[in-house]
PyMOL Python script that loads the backbone (N, CA, C, O; Angstrom):
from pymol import cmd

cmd.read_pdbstr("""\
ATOM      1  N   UNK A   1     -28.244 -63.504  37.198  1.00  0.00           N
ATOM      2  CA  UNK A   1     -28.245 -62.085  37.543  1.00  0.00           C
ATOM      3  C   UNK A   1     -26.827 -61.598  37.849  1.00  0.00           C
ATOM      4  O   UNK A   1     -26.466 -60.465  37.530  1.00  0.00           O
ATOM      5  N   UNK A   2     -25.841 -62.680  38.619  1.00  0.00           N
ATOM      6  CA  UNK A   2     -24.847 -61.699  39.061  1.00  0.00           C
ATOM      7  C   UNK A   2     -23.537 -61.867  37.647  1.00  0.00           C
ATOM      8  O   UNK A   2     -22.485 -61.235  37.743  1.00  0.00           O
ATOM      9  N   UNK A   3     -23.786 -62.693  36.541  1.00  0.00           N
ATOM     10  CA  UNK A   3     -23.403 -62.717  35.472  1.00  0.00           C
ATOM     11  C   UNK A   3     -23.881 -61.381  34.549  1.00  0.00           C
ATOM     12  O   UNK A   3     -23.114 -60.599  33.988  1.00  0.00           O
ATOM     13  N   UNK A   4     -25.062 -61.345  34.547  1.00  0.00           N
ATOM     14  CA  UNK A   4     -25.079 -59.964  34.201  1.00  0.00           C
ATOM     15  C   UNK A   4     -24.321 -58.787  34.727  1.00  0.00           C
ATOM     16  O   UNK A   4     -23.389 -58.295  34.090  1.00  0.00           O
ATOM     17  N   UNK A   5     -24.792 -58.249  36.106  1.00  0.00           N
ATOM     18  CA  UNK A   5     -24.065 -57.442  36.901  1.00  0.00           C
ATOM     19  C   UNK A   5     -22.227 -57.956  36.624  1.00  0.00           C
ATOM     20  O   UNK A   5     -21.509 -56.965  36.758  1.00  0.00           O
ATOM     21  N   UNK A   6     -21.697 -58.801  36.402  1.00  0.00           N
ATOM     22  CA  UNK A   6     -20.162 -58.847  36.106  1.00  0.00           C
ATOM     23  C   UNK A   6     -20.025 -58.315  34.647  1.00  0.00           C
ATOM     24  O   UNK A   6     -19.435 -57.260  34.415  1.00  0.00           O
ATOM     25  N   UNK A   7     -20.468 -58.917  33.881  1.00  0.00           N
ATOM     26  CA  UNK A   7     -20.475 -58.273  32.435  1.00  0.00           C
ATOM     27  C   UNK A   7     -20.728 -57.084  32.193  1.00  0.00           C
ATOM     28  O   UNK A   7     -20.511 -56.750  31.029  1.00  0.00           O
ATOM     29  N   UNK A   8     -21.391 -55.748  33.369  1.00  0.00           N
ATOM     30  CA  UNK A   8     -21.722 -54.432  32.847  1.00  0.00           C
ATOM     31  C   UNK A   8     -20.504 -53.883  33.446  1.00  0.00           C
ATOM     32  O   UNK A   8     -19.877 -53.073  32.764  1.00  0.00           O
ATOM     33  N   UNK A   9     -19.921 -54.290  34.989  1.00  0.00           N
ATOM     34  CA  UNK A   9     -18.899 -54.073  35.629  1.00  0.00           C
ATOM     35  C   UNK A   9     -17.860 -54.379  34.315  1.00  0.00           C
ATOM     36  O   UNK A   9     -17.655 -53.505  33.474  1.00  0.00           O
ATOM     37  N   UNK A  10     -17.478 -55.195  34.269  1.00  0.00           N
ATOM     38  CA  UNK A  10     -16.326 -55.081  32.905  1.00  0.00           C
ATOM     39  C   UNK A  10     -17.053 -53.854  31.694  1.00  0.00           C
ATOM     40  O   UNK A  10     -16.954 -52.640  31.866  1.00  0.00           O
ATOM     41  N   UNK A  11     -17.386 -54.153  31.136  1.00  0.00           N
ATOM     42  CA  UNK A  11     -17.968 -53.351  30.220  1.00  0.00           C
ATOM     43  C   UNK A  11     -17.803 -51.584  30.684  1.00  0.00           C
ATOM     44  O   UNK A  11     -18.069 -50.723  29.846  1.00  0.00           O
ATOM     45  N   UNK A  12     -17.513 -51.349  31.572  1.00  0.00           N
ATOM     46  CA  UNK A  12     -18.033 -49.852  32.039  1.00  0.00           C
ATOM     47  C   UNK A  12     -16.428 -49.691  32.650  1.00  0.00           C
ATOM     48  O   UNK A  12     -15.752 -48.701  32.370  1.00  0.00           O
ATOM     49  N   UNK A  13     -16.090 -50.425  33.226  1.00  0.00           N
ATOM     50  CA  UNK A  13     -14.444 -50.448  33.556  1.00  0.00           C
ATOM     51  C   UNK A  13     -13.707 -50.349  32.250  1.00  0.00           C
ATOM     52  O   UNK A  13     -12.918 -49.405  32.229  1.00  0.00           O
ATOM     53  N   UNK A  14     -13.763 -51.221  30.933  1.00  0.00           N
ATOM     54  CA  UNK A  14     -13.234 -50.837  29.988  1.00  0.00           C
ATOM     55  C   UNK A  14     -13.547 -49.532  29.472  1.00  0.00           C
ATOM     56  O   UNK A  14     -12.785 -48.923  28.721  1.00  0.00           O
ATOM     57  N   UNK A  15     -14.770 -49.049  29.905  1.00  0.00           N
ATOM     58  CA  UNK A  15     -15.470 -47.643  29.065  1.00  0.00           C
ATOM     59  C   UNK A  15     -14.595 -46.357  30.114  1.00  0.00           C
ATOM     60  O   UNK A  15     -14.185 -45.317  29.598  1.00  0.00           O
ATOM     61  N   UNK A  16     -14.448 -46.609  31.357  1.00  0.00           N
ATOM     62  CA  UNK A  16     -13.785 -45.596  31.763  1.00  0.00           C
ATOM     63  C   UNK A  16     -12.401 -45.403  31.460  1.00  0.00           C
ATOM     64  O   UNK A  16     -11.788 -44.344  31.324  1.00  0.00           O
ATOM     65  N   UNK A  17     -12.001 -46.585  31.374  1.00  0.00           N
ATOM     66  CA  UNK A  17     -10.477 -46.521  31.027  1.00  0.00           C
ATOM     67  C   UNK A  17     -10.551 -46.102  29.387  1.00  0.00           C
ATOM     68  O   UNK A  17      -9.755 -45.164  29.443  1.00  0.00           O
ATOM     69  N   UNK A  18     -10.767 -46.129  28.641  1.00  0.00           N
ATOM     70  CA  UNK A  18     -11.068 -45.322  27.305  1.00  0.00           C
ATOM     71  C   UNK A  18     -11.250 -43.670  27.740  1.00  0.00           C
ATOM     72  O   UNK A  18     -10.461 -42.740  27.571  1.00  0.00           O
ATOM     73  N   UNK A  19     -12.453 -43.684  28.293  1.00  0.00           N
ATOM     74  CA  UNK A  19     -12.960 -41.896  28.670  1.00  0.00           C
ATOM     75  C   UNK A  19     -11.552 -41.182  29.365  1.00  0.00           C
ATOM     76  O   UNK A  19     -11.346 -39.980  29.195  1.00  0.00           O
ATOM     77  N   UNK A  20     -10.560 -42.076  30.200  1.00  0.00           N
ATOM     78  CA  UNK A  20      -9.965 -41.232  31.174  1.00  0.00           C
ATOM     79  C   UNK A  20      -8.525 -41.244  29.764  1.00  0.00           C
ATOM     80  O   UNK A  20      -7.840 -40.222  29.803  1.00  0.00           O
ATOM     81  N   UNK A  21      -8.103 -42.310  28.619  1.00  0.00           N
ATOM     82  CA  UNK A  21      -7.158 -42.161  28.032  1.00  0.00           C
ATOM     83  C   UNK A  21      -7.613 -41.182  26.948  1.00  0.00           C
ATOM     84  O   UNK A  21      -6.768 -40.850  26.116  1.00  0.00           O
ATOM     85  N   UNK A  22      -8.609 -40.779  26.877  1.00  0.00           N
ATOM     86  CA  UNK A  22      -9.379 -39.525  25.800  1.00  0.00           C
ATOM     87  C   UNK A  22      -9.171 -38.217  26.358  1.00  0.00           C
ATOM     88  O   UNK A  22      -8.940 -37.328  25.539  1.00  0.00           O
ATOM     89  N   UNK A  23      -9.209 -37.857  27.777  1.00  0.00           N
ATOM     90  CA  UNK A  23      -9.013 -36.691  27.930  1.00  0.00           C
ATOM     91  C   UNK A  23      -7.492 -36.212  27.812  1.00  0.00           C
ATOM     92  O   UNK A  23      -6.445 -36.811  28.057  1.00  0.00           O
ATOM     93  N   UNK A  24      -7.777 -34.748  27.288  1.00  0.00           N
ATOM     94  CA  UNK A  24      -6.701 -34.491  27.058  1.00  0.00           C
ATOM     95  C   UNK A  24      -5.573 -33.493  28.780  1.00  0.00           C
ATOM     96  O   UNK A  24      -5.967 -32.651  29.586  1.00  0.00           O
ATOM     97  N   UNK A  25      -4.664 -33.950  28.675  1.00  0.00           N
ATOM     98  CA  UNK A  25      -3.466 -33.391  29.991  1.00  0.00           C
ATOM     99  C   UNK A  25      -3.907 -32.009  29.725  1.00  0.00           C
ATOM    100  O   UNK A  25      -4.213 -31.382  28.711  1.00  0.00           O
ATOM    101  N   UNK A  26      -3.801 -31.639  31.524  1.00  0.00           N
ATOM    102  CA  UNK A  26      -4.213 -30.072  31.698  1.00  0.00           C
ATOM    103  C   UNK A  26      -2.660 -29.604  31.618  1.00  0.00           C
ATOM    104  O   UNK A  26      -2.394 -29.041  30.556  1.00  0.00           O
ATOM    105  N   UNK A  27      -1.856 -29.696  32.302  1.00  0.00           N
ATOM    106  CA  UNK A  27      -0.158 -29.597  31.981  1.00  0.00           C
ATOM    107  C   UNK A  27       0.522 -30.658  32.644  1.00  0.00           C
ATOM    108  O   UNK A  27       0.181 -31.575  33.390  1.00  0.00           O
ATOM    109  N   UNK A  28       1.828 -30.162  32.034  1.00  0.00           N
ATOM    110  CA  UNK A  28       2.795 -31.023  32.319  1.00  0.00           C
ATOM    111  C   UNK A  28       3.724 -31.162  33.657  1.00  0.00           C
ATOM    112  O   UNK A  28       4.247 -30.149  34.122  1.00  0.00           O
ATOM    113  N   UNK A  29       3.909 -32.397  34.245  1.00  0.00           N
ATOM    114  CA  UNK A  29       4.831 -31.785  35.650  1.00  0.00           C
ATOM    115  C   UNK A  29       3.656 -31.771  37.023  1.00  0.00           C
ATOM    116  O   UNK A  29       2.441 -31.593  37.114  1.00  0.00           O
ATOM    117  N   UNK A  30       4.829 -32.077  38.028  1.00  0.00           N
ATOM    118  CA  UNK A  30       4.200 -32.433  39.269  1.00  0.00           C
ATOM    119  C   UNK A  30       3.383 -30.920  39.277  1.00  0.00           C
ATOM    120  O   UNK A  30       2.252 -30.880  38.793  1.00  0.00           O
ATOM    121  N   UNK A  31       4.032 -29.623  39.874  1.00  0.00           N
ATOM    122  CA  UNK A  31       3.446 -28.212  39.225  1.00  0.00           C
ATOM    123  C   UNK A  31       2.324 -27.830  38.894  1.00  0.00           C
ATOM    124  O   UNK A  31       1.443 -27.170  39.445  1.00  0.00           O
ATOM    125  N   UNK A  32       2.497 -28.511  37.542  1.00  0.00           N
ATOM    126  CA  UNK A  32       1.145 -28.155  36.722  1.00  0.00           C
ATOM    127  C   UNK A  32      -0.233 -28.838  37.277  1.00  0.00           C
ATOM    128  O   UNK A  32      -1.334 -28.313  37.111  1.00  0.00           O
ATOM    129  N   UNK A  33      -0.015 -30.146  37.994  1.00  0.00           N
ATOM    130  CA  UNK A  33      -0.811 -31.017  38.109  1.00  0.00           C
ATOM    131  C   UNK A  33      -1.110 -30.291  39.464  1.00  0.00           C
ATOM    132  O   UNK A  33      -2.218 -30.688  39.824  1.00  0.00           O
ATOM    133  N   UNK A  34      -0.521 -29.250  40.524  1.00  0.00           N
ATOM    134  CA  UNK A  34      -1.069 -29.161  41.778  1.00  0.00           C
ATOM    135  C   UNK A  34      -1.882 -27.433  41.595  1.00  0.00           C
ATOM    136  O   UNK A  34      -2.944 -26.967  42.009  1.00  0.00           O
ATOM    137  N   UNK A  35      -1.123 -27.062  41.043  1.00  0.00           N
ATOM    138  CA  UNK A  35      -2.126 -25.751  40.326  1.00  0.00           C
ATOM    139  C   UNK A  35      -3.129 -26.099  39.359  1.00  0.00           C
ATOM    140  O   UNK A  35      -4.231 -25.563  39.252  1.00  0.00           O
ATOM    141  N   UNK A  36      -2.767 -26.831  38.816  1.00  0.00           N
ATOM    142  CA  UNK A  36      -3.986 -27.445  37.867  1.00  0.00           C
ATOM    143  C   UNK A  36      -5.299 -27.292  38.355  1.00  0.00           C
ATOM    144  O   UNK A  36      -6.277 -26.665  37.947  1.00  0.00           O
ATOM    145  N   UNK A  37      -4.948 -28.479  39.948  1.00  0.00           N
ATOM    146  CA  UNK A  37      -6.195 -29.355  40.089  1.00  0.00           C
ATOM    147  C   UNK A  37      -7.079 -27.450  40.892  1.00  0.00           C
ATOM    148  O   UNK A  37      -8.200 -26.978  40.699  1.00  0.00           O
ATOM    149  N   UNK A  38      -6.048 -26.986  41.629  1.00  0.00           N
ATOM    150  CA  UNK A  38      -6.703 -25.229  42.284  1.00  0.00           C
ATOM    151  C   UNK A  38      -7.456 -24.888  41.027  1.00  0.00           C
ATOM    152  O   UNK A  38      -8.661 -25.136  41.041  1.00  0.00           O
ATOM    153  N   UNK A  39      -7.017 -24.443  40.113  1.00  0.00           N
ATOM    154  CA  UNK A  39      -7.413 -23.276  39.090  1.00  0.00           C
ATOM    155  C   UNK A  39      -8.976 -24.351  38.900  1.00  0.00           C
ATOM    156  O   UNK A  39     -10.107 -23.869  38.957  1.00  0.00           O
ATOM    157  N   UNK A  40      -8.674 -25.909  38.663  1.00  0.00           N
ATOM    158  CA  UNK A  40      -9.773 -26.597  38.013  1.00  0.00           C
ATOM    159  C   UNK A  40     -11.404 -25.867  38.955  1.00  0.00           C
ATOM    160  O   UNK A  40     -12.491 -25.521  38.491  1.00  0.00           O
ATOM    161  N   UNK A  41     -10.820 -25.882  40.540  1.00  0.00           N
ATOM    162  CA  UNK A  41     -11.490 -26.138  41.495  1.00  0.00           C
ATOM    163  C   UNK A  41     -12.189 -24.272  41.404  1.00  0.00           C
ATOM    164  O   UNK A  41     -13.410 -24.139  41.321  1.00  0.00           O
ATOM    165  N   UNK A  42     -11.412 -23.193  41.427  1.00  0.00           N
ATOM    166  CA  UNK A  42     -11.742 -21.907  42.127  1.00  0.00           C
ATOM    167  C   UNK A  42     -11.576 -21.438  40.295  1.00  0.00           C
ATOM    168  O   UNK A  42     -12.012 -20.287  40.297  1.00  0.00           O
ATOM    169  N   UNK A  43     -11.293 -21.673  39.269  1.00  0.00           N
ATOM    170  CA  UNK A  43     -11.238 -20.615  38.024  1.00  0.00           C
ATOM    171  C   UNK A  43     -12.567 -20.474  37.352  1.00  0.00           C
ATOM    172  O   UNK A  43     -13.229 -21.441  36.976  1.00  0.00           O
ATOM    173  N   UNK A  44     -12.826 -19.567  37.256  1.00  0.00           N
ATOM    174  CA  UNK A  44     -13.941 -18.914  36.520  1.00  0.00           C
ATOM    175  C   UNK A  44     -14.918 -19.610  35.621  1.00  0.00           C
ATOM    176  O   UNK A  44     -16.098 -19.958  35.571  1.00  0.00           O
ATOM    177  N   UNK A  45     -13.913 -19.624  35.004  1.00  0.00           N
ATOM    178  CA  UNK A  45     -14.106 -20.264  33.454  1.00  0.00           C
ATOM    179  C   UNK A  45     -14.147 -21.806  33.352  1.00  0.00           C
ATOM    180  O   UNK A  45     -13.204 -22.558  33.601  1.00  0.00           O
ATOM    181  N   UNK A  46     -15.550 -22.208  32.894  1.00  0.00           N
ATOM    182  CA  UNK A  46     -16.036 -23.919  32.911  1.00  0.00           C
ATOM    183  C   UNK A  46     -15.155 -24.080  31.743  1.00  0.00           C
ATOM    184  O   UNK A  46     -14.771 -23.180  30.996  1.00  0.00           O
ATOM    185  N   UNK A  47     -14.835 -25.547  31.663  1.00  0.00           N
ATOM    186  CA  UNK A  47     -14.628 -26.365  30.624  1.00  0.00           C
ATOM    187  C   UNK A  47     -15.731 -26.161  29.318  1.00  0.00           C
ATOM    188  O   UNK A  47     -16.902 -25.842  29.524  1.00  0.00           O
ATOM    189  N   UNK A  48     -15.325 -26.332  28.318  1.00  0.00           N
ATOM    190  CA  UNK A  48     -16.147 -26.050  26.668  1.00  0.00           C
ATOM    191  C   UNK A  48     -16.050 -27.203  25.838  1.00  0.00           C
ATOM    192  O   UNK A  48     -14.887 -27.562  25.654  1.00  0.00           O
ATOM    193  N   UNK A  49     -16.957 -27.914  25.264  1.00  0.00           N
ATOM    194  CA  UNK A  49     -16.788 -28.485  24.280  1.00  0.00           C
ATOM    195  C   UNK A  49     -16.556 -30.181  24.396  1.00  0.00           C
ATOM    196  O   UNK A  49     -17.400 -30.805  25.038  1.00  0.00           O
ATOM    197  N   UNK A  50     -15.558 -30.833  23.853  1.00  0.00           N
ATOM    198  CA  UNK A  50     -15.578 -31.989  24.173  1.00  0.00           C
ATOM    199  C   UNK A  50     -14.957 -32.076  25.721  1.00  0.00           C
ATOM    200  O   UNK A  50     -15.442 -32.923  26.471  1.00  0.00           O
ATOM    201  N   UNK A  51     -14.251 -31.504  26.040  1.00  0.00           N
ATOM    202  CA  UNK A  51     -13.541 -31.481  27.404  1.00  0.00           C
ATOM    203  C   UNK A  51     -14.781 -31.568  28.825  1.00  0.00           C
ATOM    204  O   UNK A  51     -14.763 -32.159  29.904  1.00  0.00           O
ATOM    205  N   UNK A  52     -15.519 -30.892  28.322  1.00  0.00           N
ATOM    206  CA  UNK A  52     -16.611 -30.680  29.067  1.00  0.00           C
ATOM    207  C   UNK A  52     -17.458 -32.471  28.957  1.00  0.00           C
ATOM    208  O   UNK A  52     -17.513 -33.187  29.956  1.00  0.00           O
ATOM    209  N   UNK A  53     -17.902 -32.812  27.901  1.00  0.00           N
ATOM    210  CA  UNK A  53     -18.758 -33.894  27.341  1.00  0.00           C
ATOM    211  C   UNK A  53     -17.307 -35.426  28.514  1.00  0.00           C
ATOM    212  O   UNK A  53     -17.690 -36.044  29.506  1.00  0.00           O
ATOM    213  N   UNK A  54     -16.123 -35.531  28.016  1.00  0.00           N
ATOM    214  CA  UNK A  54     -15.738 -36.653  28.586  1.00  0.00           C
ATOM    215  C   UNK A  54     -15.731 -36.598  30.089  1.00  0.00           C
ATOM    216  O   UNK A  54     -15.816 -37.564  30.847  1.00  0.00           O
ATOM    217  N   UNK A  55     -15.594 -35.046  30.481  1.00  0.00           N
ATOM    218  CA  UNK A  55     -15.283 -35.475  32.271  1.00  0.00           C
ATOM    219  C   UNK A  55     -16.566 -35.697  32.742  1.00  0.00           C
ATOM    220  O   UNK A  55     -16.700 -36.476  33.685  1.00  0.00           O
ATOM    221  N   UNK A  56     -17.461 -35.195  32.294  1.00  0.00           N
ATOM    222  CA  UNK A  56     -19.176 -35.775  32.455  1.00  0.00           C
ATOM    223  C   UNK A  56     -19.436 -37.166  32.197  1.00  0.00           C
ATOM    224  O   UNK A  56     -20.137 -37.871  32.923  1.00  0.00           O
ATOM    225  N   UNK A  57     -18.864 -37.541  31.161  1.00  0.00           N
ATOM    226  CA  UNK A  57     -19.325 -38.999  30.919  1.00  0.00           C
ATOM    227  C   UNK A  57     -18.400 -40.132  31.834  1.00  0.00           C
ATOM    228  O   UNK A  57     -18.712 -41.318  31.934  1.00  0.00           O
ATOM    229  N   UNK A  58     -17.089 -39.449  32.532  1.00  0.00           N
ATOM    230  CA  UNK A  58     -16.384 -40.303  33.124  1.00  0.00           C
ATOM    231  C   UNK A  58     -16.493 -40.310  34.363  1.00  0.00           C
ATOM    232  O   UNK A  58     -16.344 -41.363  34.983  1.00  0.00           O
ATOM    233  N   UNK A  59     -16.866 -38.767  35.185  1.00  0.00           N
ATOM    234  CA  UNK A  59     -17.691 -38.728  36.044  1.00  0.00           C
ATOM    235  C   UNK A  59     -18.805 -40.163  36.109  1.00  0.00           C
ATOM    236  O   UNK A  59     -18.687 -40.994  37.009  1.00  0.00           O
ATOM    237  N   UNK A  60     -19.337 -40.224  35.564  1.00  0.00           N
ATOM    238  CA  UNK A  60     -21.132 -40.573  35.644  1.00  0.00           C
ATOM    239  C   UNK A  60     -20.271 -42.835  35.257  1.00  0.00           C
ATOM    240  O   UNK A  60     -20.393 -43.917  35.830  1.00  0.00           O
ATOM    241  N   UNK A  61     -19.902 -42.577  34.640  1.00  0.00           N
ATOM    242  CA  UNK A  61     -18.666 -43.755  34.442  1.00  0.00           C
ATOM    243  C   UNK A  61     -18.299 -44.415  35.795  1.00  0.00           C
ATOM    244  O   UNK A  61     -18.630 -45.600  35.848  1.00  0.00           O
ATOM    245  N   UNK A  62     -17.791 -44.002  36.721  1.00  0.00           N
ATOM    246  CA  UNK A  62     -16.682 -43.929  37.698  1.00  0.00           C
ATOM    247  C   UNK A  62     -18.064 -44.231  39.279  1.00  0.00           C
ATOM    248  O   UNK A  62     -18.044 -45.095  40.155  1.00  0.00           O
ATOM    249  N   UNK A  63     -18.928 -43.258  39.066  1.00  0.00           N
ATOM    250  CA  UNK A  63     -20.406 -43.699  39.672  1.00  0.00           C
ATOM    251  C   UNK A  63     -20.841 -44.982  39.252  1.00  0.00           C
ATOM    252  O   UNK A  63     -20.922 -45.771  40.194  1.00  0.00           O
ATOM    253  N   UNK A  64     -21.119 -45.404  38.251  1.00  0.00           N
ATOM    254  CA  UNK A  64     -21.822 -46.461  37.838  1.00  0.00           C
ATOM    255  C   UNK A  64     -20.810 -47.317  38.470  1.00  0.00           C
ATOM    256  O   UNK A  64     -21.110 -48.076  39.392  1.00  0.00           O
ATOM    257  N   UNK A  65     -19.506 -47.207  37.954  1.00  0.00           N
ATOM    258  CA  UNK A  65     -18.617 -48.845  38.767  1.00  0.00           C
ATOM    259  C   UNK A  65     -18.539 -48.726  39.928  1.00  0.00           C
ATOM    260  O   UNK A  65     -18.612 -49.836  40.455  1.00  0.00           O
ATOM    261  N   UNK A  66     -18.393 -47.722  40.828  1.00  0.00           N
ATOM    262  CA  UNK A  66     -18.691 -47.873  42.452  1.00  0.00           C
ATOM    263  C   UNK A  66     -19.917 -48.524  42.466  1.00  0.00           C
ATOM    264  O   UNK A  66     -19.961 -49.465  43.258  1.00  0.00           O
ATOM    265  N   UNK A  67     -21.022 -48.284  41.767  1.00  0.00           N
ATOM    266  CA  UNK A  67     -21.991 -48.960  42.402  1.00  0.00           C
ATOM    267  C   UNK A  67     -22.518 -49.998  41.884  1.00  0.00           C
ATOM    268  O   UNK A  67     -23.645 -50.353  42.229  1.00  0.00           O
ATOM    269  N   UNK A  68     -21.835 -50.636  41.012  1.00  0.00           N
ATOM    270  CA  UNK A  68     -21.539 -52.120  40.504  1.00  0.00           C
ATOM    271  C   UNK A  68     -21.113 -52.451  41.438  1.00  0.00           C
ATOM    272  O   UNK A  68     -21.716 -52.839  42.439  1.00  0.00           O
ATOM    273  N   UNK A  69     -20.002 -52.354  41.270  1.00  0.00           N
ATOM    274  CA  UNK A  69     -19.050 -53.380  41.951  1.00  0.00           C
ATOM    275  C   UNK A  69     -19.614 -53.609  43.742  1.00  0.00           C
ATOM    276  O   UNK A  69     -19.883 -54.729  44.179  1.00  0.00           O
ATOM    277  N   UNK A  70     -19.706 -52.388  44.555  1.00  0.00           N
ATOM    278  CA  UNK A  70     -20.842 -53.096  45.683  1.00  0.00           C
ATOM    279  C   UNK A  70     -21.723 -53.803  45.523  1.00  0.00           C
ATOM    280  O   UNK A  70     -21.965 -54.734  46.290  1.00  0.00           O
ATOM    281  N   UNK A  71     -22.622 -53.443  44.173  1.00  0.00           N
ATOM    282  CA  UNK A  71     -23.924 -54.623  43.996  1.00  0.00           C
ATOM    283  C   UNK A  71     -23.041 -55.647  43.800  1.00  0.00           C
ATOM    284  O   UNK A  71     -23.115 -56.290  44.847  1.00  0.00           O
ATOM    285  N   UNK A  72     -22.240 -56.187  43.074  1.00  0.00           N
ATOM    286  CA  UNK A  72     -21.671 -57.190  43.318  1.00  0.00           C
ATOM    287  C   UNK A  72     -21.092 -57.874  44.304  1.00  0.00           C
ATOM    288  O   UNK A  72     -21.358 -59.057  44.518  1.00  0.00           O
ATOM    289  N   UNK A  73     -20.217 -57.163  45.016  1.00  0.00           N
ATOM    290  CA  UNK A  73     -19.493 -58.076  46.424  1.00  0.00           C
ATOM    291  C   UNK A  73     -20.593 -58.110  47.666  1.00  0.00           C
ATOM    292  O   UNK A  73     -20.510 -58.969  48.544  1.00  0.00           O
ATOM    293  N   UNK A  74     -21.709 -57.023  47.658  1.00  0.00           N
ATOM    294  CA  UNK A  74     -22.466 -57.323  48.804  1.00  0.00           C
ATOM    295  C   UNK A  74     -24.104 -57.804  48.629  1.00  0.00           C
ATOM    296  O   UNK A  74     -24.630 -58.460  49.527  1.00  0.00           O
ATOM    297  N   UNK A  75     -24.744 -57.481  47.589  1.00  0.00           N
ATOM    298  CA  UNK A  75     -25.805 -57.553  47.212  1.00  0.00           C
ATOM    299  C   UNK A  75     -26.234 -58.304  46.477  1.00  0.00           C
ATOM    300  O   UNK A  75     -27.440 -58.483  46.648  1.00  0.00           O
ATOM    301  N   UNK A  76     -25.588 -59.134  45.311  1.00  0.00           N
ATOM    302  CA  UNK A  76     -25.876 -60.409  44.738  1.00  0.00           C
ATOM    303  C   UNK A  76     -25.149 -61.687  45.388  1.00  0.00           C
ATOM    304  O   UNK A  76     -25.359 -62.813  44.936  1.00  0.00           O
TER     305      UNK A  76
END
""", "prot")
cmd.dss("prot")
cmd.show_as("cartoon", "prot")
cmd.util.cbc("prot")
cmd.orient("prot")
């Protein structure tokens, strides 16, 4: 069992690190990255399209290995 549970933990760690090198930069520069993350948080206007599809799947990604990796160090 906890061979399984290690093998999905890898498996899903490689899958996020793919999802997070797929999205594409909101801008460039310390700057961009602190207005960025505001506008992400308070702007109107949702994400469209694939942009929308990876931060969902890396979201939901990023969940699954938190809760691997506890099933692993405390629960198996």
């Amino acid at each position: 069992m906890q061979g399984v549970a290690i093998t999905l933990l890898i498996v899903d760690a490689i899958a996020l690190i793919v999802l997070v090198l797929l999205q594409s930069g909101k801008s460039a520069g310390l700057s961009g990255a602190i207005s960025g993350g505001a506008e992400q948080l308070f702007g109107k206007q949702k994400a469209r399209g694939i942009d929308a599809v990876l931060h969902r799947a890396t979201v939901i990604a990023g969940v699954l290995l938190f809760v691997l990796t506890f099933s692993v160090a405390y629960i198996l």
